[in-house]
N, C-alpha and C positions, 0 to 999 in steps of 0.2 A: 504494500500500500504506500510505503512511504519511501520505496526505490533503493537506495542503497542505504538507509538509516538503521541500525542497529538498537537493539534498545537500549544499551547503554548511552548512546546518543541522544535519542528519543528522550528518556531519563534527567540528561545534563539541562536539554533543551525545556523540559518542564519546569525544573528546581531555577533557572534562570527566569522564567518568565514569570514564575512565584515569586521570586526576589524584586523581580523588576518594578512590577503592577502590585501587587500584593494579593492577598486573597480576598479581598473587595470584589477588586477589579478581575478579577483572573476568568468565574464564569460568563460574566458579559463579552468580554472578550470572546472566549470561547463560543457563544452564541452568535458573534457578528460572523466570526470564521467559520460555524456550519452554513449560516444562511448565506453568506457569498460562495461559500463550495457549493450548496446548494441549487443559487441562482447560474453559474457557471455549467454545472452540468446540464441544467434547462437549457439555458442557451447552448451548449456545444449541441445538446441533443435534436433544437432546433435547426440550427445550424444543418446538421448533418441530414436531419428529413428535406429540408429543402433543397438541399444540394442532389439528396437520391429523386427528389420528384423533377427538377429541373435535366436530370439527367434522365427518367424515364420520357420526360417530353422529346425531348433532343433526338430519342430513342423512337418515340411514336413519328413524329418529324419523319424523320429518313425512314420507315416505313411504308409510311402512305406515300413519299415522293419514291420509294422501291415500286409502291403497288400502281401507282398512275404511270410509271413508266412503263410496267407490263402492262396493265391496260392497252397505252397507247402501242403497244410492240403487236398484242394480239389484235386488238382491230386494224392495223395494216395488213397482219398478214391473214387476218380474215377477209376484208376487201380484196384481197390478189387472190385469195383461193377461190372467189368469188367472181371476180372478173376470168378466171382461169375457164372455169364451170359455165358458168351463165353469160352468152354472147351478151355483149350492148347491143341496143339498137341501131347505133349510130354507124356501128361496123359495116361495110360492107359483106357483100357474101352471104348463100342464105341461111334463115333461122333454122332451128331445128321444129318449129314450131309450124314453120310454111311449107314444110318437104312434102313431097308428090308423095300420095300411099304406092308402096311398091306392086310390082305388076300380080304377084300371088292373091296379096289382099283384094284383087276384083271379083266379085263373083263371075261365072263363066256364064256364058248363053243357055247352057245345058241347064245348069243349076236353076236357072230361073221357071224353065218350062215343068218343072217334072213336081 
């Protein structure tokens, strides 16, 4: 908790600040230095949620401009499989829509009379 402080340290470091302040003062103290570790960890904590949500935006960002790029990739290469397939009108040459019925699909003279 307290990184490289030993308790003997820890120790000197109390007997010092008993001497200093006296025991008056020593638990107010102590109460100002919870509530600013206190308020410090709020804030770091804050700190750090808003750093993960600015970074999940950044995140959804480059997403959507992923996903509109493949949009835009597949509706090209749907309009070309499309124009591939389906003559324009504008083409010359004929439709497949206009084609003469082939000579089998006639019925015969025969077939009519009988």
């Amino acid at each position: 908790m307290f990184g490289s402080l030993g308790g003997a340290e820890l120790l000197l470091i109390l007997v010092l600040a008993l001497l200093l302040f006296g025991p008056r003062k020593l638990p107010e103290i102590g109460r100002t230095i919870g509530r600013g570790m206190s308020e410090f960890r709020k804030a770091t904590s804050e700190f750090k949620s808003s750093l993960e949500r600015e970074v999940d935006l950044t995140e959804v960002k480059q997403v959507r401009q992923d996903l509109t790029q493949a949009r835009q990739e597949v509706g090209k290469t749907v309009t070309e499989a499309r124009e591939m397939v389906i003559p324009r009108v504008d083409r010359p040459g004929p439709s497949p829509e206009r084609e003469k019925p082939a000579a089998a699909d006639k019925p015969d003279d025969d077939d009519r009379r009988t």
